[in-house]
C-alpha positions, 0 to 999 in steps of 0.5 A: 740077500738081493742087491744087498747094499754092501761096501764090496757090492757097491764098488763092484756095481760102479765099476761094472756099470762105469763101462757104460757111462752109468752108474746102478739106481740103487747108488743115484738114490742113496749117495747125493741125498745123504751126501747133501745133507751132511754138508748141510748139517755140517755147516748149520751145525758149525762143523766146518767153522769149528775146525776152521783151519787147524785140525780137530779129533772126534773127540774134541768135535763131539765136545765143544759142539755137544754132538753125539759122537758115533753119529759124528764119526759117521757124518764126518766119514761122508765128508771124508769120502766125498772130499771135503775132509781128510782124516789123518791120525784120527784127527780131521782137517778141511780141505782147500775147496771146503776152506774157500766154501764153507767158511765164513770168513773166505769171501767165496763162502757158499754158506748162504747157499748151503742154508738156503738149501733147507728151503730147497729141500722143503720145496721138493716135497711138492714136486709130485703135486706140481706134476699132478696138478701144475699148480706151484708152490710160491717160494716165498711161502717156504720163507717162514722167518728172518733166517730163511729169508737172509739165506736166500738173498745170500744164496741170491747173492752168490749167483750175482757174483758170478755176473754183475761186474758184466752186467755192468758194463753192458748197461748203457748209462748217459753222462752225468747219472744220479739216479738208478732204480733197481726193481726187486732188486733183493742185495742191491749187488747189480745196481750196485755194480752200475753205479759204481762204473757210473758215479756219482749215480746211487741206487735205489732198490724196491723190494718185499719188506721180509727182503729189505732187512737182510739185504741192508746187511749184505751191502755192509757186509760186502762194503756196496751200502754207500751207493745203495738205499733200500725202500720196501713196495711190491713192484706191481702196486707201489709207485715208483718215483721218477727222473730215474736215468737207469731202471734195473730189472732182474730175474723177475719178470718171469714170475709175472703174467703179460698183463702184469708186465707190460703194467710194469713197464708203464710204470717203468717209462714214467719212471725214466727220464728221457733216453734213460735205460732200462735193462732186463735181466732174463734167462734165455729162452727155455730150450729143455733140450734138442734132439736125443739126449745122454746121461749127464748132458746138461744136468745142473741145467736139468736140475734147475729148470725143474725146481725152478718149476716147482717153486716159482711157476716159472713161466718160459717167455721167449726173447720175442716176447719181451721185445714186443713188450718193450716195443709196445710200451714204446722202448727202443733201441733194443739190444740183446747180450748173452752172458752165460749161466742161460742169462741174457741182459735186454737194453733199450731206451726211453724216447719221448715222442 
């Protein structure tokens, strides 16, 4: 048969294609789209926490998860394949790297994640429509219930690990703080990083009811809910108190029009004490790529401005823009920090005229 997918055909089809730094559409198609899967089964179902870190048969698997045993064997031979298990004498125990991500109790857990990859999945269903029309599908539309809403603000959460102790120490903060505001804030964890680099300053964040309740478990669970409050409003309508020393704005003002924006930073200096700080954390400016492009240059990057795309309409406003937001709302002393990831923090200062 043509192309038959057999084990042989397909090693020979890598290794013929691998001298020119490819590999055959037939394998890109088939081995991340099942591959991904099993590990979301795995951790939804509770494959890898049932394992944990001992060493189970198949048998015993099928048993205690009352999972059917011949589609099991061949999920877990994915699993082995792809490295995140190994199997020896028919037993199957995780690896260093699956121990670290998809176990609860390790404190670099991908769990949250891997369950918001559920959502993911459900919005790249309407990636054709999107190229034809343009018109996106709001990702909170996919967050139908109180499970799907906790994944994605522990996979929100996850990404802030990697920043947020930075971040804090970009923040300019006056002596004697009390008080930040932390818009759309979801986890709470920048604030929370702040204030905690800053004390006795405590945060406050506004955020969308659906978000508020996971988020509360989060700063438990992660032990920042001494420095944080949590009030639910929509950051476009609700008004926000006042005397604030720092405003906090993260990853969110790319979903709202310049209209909308500069609203929010009126709202935003009423909010301020005088010479208190606002920061802004944005992506950089969207750059899809620069000259010729190759296989492999820049794919996570690739990936995720797409599906950013898909599910939010990202808009791609450019550092000047927001600097002349800020500059008209009449913010100054602006400072611009790169911090990796595509991210970038904007400071400025209120000033009473």
């Amino acid at each position: 048969m043509k192309d038959q997918l057999t084990q042989n055909n397909i090693e020979n089809k890598i290794k013929q294609q691998s001298c020119l730094g490819s590999s055959p559409p037939n394998i890109d198609i088939l081995l991340p789209l099942v591959q991904t899967r099993s590990i979301m089964a795995a951790v939804k179902l509770g494959i890898f926490e049932t394992i944990g870190s001992g060493k189970l048969s198949l048998d015993q698997l099928s048993t205690e998860l009352s999972l059917d045993k011949d589609t099991l064997e061949r999920m877990l031979y994915v699993l082995v394949c792809a490295g995140f298990l190994t199997n020896n004498n028919d037993t199957y125990e995780l690896n260093t790297i699956s121990k670290r991500s998809f176990l609860r109790e390790s404190p670099d857990n991908l769990i949250g994640f891997v369950e918001y990859s559920y959502v993911r999945w459900h919005l790249l269903d309407h990636l054709e429509d999107v190229l034809k029309t343009g018109a996106v599908f709001e990702n909170h539309e996919c967050l139908k219930t109180s499970e799907d809403w906790s994944s994605y603000q522990k996979a929100m959460f996850h990404y802030s690990k990697h920043i947020a102790q930075q971040i804090a120490l970009l923040v300019p903060v006056k002596e004697h703080p009390k008080k930040l505001l932390d818009i759309g804030g979801g986890h709470g964890h920048y604030g929370a990083m702040i204030c905690q680099k800053h004390p006795p300053m405590k945060s406050t964040v506004i955020d969308l009811p659906q978000a508020i309740e996971s988020s509360k478990q989060i700063a438990i669970e992660e032990g920042f809910n001494d420095v944080v409050d949590f009030c639910p409003g929509d950051a476009l309508t609700v008004e926000f108190d006042n005397n604030y020393d720092v405003v906090f704005i993260a990853n969110l003002m790319h979903y709202f029009s310049p209209d909308q924006n500069l609203c929010l930073l009126e709202k935003v200096k009423k909010a301020l004490k005088n010479k208190g700080t606002l920061a802004i954390l944005c992506k950089g400016s969207i750059q899809l790529y620069k000259g010729s492009m190759n296989k492999g240059q820049n794919l996570l990057k690739a990936n995720r401005l797409l599906l950013s795309r898909i599910n939010v309409g990202e808009r791609k406003y450019q550092l000047n823009e927001y600097k002349t937001w800020l500059e008209s709302s009449g913010f100054t002393n602006m400072n611009v920090h790169k911090i990796g990831h595509g991210k970038i923090v904007l400071t400025a200062y209120k000033q009473n005229q």
